[in-house]
N, C-alpha and C positions, 0 to 999 in steps of 0.2 A: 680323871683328866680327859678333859675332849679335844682330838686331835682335829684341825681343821688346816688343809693345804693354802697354798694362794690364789689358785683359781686357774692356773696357766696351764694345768694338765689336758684338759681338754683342745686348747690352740697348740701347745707343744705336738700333741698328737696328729694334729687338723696336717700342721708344718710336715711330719714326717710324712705321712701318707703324701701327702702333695708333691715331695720331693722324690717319691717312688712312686707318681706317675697314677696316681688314684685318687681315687674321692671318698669324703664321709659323712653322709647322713645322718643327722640326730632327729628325733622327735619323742616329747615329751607331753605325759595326760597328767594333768593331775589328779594323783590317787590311785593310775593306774602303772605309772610307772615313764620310763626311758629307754627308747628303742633305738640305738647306736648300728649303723649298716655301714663298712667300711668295705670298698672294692678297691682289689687292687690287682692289675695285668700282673701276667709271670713276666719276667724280664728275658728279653731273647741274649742271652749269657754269650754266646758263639757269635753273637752280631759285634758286641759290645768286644769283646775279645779282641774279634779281628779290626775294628775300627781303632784300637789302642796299639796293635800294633802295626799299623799301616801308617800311624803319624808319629813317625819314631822320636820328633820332639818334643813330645809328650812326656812330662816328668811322673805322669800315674803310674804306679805300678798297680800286676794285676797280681791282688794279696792270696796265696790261699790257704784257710787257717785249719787245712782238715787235719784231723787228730787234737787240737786244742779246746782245750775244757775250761769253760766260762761260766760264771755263776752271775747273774744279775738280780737285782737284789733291791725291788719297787714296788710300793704298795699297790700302786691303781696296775691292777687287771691287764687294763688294755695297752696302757703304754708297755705293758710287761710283756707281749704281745707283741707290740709291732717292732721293739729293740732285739726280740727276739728272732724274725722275720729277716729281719736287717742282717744281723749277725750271722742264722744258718747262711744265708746267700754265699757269703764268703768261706762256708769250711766249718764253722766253727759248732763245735757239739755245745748247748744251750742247757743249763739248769738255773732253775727260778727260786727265789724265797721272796717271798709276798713283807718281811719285815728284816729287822735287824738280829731278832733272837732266833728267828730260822736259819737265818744266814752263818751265824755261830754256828749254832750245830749241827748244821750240813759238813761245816767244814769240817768237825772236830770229829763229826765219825767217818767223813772219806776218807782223813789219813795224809800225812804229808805229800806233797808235789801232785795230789789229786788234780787242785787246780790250775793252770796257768795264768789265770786272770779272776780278778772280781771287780764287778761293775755296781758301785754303791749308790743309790740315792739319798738323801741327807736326811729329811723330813720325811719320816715312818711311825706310825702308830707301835705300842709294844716297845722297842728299841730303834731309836735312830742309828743314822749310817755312823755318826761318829764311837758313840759307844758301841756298836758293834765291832771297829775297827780298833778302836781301844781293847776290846779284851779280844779279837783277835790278833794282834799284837805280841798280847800276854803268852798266848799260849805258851804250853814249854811243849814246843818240838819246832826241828829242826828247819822245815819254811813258813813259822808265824813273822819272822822280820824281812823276809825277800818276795810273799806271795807279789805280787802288782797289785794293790787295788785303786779304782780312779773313782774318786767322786762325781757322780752323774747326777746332776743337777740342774735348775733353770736359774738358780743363784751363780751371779757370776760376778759379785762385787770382789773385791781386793780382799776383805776383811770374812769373805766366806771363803775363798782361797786362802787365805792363812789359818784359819778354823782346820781348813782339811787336811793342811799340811801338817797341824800341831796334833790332830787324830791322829795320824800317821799312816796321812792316804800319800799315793805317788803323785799320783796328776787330779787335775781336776778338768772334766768333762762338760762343758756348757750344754743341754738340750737343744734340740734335738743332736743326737750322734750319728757316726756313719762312721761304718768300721775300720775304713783306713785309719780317721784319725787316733785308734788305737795306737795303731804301727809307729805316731811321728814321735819324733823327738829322739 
């Protein structure tokens, strides 16, 4: 079977970078390949800090998820990359599975309460995000029905939200993300 995305990995990407204040390069030879350059400033953390709390009507809070363990779970590389990018900024300790059957089995030898989150994409070569949340589900131990996982996706119709929900995801994630909207709801 040959797995082919929709095409929007590359703009979903362009999106996030742009939205953290950088730029990204692509050039392409034929035969020789794809040269992808992405720059991106460090973020002055202490400016942004105190700016948040000098406008005390500010409904942001400033999140920080250090000690929580997050597992995302995307085929393309680079988006896998920069949600990861996103993610540490705020705390959070980052592990990757490139598919759905590594995402199983990370889980199943970390051991219960390992993770506090999984962050699934839908469409993955090998196992998609729903059968993997299908037999992690299954599991028999004691946080396969409470783990969190959010479907992260650029699907965002109704009927891809009820797919997710009937996988037995929590939420579903529109692309590009940003870590707060982890925290709402």
């Amino acid at each position: 079977t040959t797995f082919s995305g929709s095409g929007l990995g590359l703009s979903i990407v362009k999106d996030i970078v742009e939205l953290m204040g950088g730029t990204i390069e692509v050039t392409s030879k034929e035969k020789e390949g794809t040269e992808v350059i992405v720059r991106i400033s460090p973020r002055l953390a202490q400016t942004e800090k105190e700016e948040r709390t000098e406008n005390t009507e500010s409904e942001e809070k400033d999140y920080d998820f250090r000690g929580k363990r997050i597992l995302v779970v995307e085929d393309n590389e680079l988006n896998r990359e920069i949600v990861k990018a996103v993610l540490e900024e705020t705390g959070f300790e980052v592990e990757e599975a490139e598919n759905g059957a590594v995402a199983v089995d990370k889980i199943k030898t970390a051991g219960a309460l390992y993770y506090d989150v999984v962050l699934m994409d839908i469409q993955m070569p090998v196992m998609n995000g729903y059968e993997a949340t299908r037999l992690i589900r299954g599991m028999n131990r004691r946080d396969a029905g409470s783990i969190p996982i959010f479907a992260m996706t650029a699907d965002a119709f109704a009927e891809d939200i009820a797919m997710a929900r009937q996988a037995g995801m929590d939420r579903h994630l529109s692309k590009p993300i940003d870590a707060v909207s982890l925290m709402q709801e």
